[in-house]
C-alpha positions in Angstrom: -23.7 46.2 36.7 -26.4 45.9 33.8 -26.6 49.0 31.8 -30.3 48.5 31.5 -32.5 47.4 34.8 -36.0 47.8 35.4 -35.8 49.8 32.5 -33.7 52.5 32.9 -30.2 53.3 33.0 -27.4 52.4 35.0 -26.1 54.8 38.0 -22.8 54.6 35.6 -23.9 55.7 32.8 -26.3 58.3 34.7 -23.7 59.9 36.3 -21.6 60.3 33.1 -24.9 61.8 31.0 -24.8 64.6 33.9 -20.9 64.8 33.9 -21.4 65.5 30.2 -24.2 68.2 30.7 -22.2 70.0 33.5 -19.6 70.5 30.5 -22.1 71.3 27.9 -23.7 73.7 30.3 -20.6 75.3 31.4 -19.6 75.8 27.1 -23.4 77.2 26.8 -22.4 79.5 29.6 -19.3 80.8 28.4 -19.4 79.9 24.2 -17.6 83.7 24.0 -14.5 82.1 26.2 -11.6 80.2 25.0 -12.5 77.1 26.0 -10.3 73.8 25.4 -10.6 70.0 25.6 -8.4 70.2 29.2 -10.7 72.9 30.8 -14.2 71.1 30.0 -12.4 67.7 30.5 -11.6 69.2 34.7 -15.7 70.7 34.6 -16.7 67.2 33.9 -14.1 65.5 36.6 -12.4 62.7 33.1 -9.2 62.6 31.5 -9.3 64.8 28.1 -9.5 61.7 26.1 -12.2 60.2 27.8 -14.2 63.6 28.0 -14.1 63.6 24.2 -14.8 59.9 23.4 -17.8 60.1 25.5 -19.1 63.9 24.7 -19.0 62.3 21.2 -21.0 59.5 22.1 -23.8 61.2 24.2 -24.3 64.6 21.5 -23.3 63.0 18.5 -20.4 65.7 17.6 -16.9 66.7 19.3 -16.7 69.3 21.8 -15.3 71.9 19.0 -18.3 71.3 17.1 -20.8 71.9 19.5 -18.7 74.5 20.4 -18.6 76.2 17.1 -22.3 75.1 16.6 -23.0 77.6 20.0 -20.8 80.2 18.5 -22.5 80.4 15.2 -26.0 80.1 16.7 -25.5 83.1 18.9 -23.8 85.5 15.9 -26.8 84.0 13.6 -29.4 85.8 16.4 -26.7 88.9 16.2 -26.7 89.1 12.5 -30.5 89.2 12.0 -31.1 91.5 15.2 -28.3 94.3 15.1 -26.1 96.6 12.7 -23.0 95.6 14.3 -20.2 95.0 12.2 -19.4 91.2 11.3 -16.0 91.5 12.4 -17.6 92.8 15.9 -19.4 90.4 16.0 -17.0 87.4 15.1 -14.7 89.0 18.2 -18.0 88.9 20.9 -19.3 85.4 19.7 -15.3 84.2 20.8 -13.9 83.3 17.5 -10.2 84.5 17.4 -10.1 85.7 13.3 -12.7 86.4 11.4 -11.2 84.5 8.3 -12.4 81.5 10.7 -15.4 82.9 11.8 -16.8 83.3 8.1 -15.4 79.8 7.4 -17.0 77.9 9.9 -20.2 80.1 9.4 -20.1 79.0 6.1 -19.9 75.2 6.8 -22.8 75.2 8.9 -25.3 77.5 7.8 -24.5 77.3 4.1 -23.4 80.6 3.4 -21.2 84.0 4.1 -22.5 85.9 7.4 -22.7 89.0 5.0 -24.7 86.9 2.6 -27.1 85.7 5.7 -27.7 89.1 6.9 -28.9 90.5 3.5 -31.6 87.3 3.4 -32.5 87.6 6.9 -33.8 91.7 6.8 -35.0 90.5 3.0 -36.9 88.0 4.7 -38.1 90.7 7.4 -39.2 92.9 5.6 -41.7 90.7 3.3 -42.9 88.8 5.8 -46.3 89.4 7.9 -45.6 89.7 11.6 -46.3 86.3 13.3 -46.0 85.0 17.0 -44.4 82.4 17.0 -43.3 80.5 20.6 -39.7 81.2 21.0 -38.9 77.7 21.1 -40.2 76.7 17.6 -37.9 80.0 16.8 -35.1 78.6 18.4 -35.5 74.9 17.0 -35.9 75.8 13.6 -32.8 78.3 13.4 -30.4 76.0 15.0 -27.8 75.6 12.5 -27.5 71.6 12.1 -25.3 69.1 9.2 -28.1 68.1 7.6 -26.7 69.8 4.4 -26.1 67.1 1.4 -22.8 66.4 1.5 -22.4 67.3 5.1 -20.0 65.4 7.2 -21.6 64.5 10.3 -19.8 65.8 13.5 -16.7 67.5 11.5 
């Protein structure tokens, strides 16, 4: 079966996009969870080495990264809008230690939770208040590799 007719995409390669997205719904669900390669492999109905070759090739990173990625997004939000301890918060956002937690934190946004807490109420308290639509807010937080040096997908 062609994997392009009329224009579109074939019922193959369909039904793998929304295998894929039941998975990467189901991490979005439960980013706080421990959540392995096996688990989302049986949410997605593949073998674990299929389910990562081809989460890889429809998002563009592994399932730990996006993983990690969702992790860090959320504690970003908790960072900037509570007074919870770091460590409390590295616990609730479902990394197991926070020597991890600040490590991978650091890899994707670029510095120490600590350090982006201080910037974030600096950044609060100068600014003028704004509304701005919630999904600009969200698109332009989201942590992403686009840091020189980065390593796409690690």
């Amino acid at each position: 079966m062609a994997a392009w007719c009329d224009g579109g995409v074939s019922r193959a390669v369909e039904d793998t996009h929304r295998r894929m997205l039941r998975a990467r719904d189901a991490m979005d669900r439960a980013y706080a969870q421990p959540l392995d390669v096996p688990a989302l492999a049986r949410i997605a109905h593949v073998s674990e080495s299929h389910f990562t070759r081809t989460f890889r090739a429809t998002f563009g990173e592994t399932p730990h990264r996006y993983l990690q990625r969702r992790r860090v997004e959320r504690a970003m939000f908790l960072l900037r809008e509570t007074d919870r301890p770091v460590t409390e918060i590295c616990f609730e956002v479902g990394f197991g230690s926070p020597g991890t937690f600040s490590r991978t934190f650091r890899d994707i946004v670029g510095r120490s939770p600590r350090a982006y807490r201080k910037e974030a109420a600096a950044a609060r308290s100068a600014a003028v208040p704004v509304h701005v639509p919630t999904c600009f807010t969200m698109a332009w937080t989201r942590p992403s590799d686009s840091r020189p040096g980065a390593v796409p997908g690690s």
